[in-house]
GULUM-406012 format. One line per 10 residues: number of its first residue (from 1); for each residue z, y, x of N, C-alpha, C. Coordinates in steps of 0.02 Angstrom, whole numbers, plus 50000, padded with zeros to 5 digits. Example, Ala and Ser with C-alpha at 12.3 -4.5 7.8 and 13.67 -1.06 7.14 Angstrom:
<recs>
1) 50390/49716/50660/50390/49775/50615/50390/49835/50660 ~ 50354/49888/50642/50357/49947/50684/50394/50002/50645
</recs>
This chain:
<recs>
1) 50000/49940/50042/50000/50000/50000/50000/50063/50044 ~ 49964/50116/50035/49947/50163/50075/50009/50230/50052 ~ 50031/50257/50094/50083/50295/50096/50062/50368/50045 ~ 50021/50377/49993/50001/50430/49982/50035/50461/49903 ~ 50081/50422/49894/50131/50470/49833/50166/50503/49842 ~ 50143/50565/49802/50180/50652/49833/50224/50641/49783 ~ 50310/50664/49808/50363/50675/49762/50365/50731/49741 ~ 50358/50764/49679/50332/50825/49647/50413/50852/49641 ~ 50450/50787/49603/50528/50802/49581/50565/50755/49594 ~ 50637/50772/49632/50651/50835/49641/50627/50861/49700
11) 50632/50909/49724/50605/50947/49777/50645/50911/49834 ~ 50623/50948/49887/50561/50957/49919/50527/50915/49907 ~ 50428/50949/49900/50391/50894/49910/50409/50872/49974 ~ 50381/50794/49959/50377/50761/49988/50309/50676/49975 ~ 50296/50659/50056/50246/50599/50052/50258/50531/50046 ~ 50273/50477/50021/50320/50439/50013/50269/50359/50007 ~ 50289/50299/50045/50242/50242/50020/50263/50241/49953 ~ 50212/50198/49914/50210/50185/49851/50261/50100/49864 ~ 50225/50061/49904/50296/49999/49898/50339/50016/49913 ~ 50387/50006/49880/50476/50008/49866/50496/50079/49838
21) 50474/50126/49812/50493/50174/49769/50510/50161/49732 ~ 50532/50107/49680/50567/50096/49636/50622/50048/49653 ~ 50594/49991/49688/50627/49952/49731/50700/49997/49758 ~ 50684/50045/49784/50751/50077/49808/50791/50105/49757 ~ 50779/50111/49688/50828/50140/49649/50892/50110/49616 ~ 50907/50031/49644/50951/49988/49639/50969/49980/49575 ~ 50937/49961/49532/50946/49991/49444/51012/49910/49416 ~ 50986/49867/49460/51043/49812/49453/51105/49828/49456 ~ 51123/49877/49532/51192/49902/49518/51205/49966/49485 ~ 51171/49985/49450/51173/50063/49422/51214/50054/49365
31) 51239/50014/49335/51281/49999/49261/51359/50014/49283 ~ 51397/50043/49227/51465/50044/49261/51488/49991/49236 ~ 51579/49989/49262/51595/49897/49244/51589/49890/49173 ~ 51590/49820/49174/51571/49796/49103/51530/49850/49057 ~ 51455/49857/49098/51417/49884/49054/51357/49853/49057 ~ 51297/49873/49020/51222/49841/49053/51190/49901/49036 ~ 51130/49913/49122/51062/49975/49138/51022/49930/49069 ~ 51014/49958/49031/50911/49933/48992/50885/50012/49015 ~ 50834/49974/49041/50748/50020/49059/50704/49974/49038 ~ 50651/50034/49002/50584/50033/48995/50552/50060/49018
41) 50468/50023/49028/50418/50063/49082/50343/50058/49024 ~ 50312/50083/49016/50235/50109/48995/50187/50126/49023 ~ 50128/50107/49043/50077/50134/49047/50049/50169/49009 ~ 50014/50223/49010/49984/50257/48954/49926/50309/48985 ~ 49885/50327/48966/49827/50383/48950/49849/50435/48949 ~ 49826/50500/48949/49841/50557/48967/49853/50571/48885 ~ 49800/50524/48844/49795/50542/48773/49851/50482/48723 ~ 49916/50439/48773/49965/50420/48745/49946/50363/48717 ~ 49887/50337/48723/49854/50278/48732/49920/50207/48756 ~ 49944/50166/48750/49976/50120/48782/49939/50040/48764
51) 49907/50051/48709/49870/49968/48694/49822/50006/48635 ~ 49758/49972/48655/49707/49974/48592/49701/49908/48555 ~ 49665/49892/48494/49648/49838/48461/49573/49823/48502 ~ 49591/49752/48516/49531/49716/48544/49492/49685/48463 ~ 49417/49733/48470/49370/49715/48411/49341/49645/48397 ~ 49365/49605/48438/49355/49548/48417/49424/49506/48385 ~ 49466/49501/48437/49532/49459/48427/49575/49481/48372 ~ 49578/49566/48378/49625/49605/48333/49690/49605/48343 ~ 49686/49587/48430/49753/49595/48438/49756/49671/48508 ~ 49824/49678/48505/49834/49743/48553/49828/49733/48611
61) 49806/49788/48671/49824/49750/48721/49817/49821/48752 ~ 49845/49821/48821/49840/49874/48894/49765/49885/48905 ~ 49718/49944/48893/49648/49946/48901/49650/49931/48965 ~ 49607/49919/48984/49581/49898/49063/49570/49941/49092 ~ 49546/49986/49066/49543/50050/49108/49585/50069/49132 ~ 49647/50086/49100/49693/50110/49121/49752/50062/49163 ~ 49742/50000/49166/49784/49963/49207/49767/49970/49279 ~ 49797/49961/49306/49769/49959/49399/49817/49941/49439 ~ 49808/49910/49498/49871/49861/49533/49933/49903/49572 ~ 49910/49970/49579/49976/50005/49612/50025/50022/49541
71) 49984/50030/49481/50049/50018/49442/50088/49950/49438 ~ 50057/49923/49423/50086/49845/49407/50125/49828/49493 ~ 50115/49855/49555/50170/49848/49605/50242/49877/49575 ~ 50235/49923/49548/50296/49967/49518/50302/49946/49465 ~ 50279/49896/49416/50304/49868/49366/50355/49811/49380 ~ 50329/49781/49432/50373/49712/49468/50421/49733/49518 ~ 50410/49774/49539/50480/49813/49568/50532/49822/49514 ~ 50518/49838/49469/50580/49848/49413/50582/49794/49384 ~ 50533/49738/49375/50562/49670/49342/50619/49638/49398 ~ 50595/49651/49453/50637/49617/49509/50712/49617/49503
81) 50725/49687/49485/50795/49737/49479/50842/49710/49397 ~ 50803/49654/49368/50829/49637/49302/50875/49559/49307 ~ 50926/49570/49271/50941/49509/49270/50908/49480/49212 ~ 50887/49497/49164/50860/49511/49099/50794/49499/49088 ~ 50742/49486/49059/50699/49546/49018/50674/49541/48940 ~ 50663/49597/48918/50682/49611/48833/50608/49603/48821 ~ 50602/49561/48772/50513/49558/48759/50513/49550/48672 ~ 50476/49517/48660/50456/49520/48575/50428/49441/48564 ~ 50456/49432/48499/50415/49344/48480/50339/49371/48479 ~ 50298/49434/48472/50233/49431/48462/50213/49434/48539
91) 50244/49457/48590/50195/49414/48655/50216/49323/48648 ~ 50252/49301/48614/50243/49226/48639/50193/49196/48590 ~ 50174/49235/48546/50110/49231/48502/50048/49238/48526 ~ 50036/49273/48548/50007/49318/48603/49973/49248/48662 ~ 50051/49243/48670/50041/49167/48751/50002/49135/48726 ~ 50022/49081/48650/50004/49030/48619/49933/49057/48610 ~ 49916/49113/48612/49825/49108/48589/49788/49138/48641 ~ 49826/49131/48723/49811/49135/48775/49754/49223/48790 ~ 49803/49255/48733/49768/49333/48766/49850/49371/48774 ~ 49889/49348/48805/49934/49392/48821/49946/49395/48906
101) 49965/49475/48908/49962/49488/48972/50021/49471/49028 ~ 49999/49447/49089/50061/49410/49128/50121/49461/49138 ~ 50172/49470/49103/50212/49502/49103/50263/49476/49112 ~ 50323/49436/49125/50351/49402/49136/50373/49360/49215 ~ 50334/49326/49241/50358/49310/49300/50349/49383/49356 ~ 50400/49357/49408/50406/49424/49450/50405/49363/49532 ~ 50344/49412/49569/50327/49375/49631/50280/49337/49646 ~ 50222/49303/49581/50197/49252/49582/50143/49251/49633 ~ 50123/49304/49636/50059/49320/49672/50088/49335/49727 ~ 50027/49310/49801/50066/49340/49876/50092/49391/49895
111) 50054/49444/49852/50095/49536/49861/50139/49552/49852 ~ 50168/49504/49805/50232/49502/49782/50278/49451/49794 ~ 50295/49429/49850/50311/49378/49874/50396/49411/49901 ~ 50378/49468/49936/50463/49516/49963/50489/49522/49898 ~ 50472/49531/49842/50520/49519/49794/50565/49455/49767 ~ 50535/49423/49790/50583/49362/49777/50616/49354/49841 ~ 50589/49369/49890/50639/49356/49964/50708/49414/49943 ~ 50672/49455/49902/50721/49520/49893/50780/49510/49841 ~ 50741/49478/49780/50795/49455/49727/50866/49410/49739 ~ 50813/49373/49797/50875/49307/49834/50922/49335/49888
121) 50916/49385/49917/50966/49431/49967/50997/49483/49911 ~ 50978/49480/49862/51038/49502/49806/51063/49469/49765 ~ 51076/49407/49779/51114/49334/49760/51091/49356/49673 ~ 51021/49361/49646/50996/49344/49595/50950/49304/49583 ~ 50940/49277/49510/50905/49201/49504/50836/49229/49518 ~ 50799/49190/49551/50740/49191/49552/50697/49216/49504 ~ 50709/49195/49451/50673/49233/49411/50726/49294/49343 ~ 50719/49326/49325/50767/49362/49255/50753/49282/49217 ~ 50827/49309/49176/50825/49288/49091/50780/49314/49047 ~ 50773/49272/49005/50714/49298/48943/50787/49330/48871
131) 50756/49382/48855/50786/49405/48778/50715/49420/48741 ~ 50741/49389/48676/50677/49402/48640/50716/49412/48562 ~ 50681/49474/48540/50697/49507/48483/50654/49481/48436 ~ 50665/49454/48400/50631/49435/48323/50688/49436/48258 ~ 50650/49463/48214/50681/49470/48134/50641/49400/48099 ~ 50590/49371/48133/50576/49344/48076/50566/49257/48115 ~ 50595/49237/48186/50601/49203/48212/50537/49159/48222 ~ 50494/49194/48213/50418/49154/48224/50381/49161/48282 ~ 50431/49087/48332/50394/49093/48387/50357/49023/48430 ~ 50310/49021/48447/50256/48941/48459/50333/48920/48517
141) 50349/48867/48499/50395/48835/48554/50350/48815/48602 ~ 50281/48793/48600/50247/48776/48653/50234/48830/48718 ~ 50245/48907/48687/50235/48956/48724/50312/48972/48772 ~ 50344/48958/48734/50422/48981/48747/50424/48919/48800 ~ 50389/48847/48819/50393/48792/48847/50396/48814/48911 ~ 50331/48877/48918/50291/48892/48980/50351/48922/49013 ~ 50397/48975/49012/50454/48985/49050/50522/48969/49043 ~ 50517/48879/49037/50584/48853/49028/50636/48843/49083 ~ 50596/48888/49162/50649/48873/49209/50709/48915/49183 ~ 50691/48981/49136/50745/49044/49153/50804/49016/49079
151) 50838/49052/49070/50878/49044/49005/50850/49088/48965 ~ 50855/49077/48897/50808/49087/48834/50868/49141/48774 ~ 50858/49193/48770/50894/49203/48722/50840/49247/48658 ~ 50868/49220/48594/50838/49260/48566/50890/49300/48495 ~ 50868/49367/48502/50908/49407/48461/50871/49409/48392 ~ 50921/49384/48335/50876/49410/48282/50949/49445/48212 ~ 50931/49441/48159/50957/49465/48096/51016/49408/48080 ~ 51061/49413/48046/51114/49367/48014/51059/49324/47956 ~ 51030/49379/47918/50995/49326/47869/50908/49295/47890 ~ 50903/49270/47953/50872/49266/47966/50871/49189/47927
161) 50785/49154/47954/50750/49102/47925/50817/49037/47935 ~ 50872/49013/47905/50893/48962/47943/50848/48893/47985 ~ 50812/48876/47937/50763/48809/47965/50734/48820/48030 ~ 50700/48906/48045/50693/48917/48105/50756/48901/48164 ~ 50796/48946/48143/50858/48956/48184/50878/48904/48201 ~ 50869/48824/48164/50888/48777/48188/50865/48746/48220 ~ 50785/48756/48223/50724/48731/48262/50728/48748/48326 ~ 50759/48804/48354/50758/48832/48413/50795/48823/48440 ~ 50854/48811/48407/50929/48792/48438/50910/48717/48464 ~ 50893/48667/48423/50895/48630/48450/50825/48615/48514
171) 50788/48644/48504/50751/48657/48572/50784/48690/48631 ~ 50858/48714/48623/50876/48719/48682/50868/48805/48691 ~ 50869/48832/48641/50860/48912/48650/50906/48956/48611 ~ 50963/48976/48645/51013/49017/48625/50990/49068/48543 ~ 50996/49075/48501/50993/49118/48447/51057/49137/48451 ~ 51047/49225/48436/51108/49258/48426/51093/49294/48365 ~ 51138/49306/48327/51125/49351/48273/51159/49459/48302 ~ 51109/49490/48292/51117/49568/48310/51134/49619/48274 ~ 51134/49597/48202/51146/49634/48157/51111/49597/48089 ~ 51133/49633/48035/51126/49589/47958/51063/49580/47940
181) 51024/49657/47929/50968/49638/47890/50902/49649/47942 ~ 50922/49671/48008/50875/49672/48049/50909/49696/48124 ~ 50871/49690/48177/50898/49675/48235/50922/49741/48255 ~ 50996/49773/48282/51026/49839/48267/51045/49842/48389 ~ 50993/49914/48398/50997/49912/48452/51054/49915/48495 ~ 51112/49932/48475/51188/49930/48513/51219/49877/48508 ~ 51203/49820/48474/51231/49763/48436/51199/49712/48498 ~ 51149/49718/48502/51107/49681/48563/51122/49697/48609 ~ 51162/49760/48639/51151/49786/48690/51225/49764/48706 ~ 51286/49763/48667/51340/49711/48679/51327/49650/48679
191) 51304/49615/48641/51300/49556/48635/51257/49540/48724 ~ 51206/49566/48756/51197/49558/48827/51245/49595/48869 ~ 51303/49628/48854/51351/49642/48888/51398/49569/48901 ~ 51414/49553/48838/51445/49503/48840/51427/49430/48873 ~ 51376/49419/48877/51336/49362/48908/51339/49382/48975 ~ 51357/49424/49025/51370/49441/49085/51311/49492/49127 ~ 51278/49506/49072/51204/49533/49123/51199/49606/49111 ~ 51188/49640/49177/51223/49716/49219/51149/49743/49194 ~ 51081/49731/49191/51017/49753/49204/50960/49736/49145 ~ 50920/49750/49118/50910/49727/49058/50836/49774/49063
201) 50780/49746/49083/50707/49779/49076/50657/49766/48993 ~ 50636/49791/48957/50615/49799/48904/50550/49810/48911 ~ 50509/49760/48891/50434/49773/48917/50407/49741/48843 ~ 50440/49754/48794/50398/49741/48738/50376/49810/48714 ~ 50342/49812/48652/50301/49846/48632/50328/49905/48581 ~ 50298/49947/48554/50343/49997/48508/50393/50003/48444 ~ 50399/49946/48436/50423/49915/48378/50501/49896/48398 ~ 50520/49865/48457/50568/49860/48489/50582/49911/48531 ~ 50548/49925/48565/50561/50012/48579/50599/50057/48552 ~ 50590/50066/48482/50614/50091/48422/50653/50069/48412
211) 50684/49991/48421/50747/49970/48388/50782/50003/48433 ~ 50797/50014/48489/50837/50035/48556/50848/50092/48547 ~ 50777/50122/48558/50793/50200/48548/50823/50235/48485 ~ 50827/50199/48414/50863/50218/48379/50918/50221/48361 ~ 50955/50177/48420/51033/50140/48404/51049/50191/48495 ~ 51007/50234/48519/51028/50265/48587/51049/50214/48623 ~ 51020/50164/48647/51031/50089/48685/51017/50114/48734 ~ 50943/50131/48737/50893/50133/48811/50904/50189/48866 ~ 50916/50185/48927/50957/50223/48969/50908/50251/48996 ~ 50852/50223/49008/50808/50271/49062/50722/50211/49040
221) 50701/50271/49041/50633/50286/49027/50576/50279/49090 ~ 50536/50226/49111/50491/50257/49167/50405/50247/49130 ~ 50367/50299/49139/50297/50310/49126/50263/50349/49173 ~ 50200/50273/49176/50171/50297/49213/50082/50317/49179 ~ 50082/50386/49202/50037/50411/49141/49940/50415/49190 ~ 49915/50401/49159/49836/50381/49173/49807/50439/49172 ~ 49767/50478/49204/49754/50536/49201/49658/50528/49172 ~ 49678/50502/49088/49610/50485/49064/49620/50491/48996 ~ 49539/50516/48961/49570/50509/48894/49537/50450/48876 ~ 49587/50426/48829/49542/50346/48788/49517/50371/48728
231) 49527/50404/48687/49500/50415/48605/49519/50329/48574 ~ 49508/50338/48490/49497/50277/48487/49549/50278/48429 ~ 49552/50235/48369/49591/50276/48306/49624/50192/48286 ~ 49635/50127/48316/49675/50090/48326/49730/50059/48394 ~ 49747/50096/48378/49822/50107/48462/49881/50130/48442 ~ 49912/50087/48497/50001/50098/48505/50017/50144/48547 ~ 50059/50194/48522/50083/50230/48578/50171/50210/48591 ~ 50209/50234/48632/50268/50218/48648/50346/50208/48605 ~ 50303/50251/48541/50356/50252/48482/50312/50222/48431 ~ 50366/50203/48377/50334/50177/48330/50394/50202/48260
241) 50347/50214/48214/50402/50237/48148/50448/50306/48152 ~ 50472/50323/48117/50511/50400/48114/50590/50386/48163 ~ 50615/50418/48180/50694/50423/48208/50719/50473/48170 ~ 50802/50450/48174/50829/50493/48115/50852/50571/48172 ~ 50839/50560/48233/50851/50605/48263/50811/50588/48318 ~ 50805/50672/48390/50758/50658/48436/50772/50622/48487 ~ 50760/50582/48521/50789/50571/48606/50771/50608/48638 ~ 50823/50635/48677/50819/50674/48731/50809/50649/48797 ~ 50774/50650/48820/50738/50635/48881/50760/50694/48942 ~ 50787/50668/48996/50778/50706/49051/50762/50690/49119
251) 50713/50748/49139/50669/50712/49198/50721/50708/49244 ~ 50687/50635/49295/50745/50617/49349/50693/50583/49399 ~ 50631/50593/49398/50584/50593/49465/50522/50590/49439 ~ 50469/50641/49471/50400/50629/49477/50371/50639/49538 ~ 50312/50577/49534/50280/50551/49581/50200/50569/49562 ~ 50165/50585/49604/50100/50602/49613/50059/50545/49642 ~ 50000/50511/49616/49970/50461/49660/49873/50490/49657 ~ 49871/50491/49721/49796/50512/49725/49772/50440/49755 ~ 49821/50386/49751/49788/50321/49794/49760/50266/49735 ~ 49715/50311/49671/49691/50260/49626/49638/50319/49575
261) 49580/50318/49576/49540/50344/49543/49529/50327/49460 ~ 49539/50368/49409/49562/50431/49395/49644/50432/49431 ~ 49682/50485/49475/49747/50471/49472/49820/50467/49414 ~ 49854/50465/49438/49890/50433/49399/49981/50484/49451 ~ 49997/50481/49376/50087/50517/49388/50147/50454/49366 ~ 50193/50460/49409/50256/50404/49391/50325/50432/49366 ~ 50354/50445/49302/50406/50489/49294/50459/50453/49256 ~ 50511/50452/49275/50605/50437/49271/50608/50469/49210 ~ 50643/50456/49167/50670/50502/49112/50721/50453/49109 ~ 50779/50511/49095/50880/50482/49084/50867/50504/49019
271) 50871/50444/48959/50888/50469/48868/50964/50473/48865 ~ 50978/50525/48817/51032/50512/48775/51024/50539/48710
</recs>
């Protein structure tokens, strides 16, 4: 990775490599005692773009355009930093019909290989835990098969499907209930306090996004924004549905990258 990300904020500029800029922000130990860090990260378009509908499949996905591998270094830098990660039953839907994007393992590829040398000199498992938020517990066990090294949890509602709930349990996959009539973001966010885990990455989609951000769960915010417009009148952007109030966002680093054509900015936001 070529050394060419200008630190815009905080001052002084400064020139900085792009590997280990996130890597260094120790987000594993950043929780105070008996608490747990959740971060989320986004890609997005200048025009807030984060997934279009693919016209054939009809399902969502990261345009291609806008993906590129110095983000995704800084995406696995922060999976690395998780004991955790928070996803959705619709990527294991997603798996099962083999258009979902590799989001989940951290290291697999040779570039990413110091992260697992790195995870293991911070006496963490090789790979995060899985949390997976569903209300309506509909998820292919054959997909959920594919990462049965890690532990499996999934958060859903009290009145959720029982026949499901029992289907999964006995496949060997923790169900927790988060709240009554649908999954309540502080409720989850103890309930992974309580299970022992300090770090908690959220890489599902806007829908769970929303559950977090509406219960003020989610601690810090990273987006990294595409300096492109997509147009295009079926897409997700980072929120989804109304909030009964705003999150406040405050900036806590931007990064400049001229080392990827169109460039591209990397920015920290602390919510409360």
């Amino acid at each position: 990775m070529t050394a060419d990300v200008t630190r815009l904020y905080p001052g002084p500029q400064d020139t900085l490599p792009l590997k280990g800029l996130y890597l260094k922000l120790g987000l594993h130990h950043a929780a105070t005692e008996s608490d747990i860090l959740i971060y989320a990260n986004y890609i997005a378009s200048l025009d807030g773009r984060i997934s279009l509908k693919h016209p054939v499949s009809g399902e969502f996905g990261v345009p291609p355009s806008i993906a590129n591998k110095r983000d995704w270094r800084l995406y696995q830098e922060l999976a690395a930093q998780s004991d955790i990660m928070i996803t959705s039953a619709r990527y294991f839907r997603q798996m099962a019909k083999g258009v979902a994007q590799d989001l989940l393992p951290v290291g697999m590829e040779p570039e990413y290989a110091d992260l697992k040398v790195w995870r293991k000199a911070q006496c963490l498992k090789p790979q995060p835990d899985i949390a997976i938020v569903s209300a309506s517990l509909d998820i292919p066990l054959a997909a959920v098969d594919a990462v049965a090294d890690r532990d499996i949890y999934v958060f859903t509602r009290e009145q959720a499907d029982a026949s499901k709930w029992d289907e999964l349990t006995q496949h060997g996959i923790n169900v927790i209930a988060a709240g009554r009539n649908s999954v309540d973001g502080l409720l989850l966010r103890e309930r992974l306090v309580r299970l022992g885990f300090r770090s908690a990455y959220m890489i599902a989609g806007p829908e769970v996004h929303h559950t977090l951000i509406a219960s003020c769960a989610l601690d810090r915010l990273f987006i990294t924004c595409r300096h492109m417009l997509m147009g295009g009148d079926d897409y997700h952007t980072i929120m989804a549905r109304d909030l009964a109030r705003p999150a406040h966002a405050r900036l806590e680093s931007l990064y400049f990258d001229m080392g990827v054509e169109p460039t591209q900015t990397y920015a920290q936001y602390l919510l409360s």
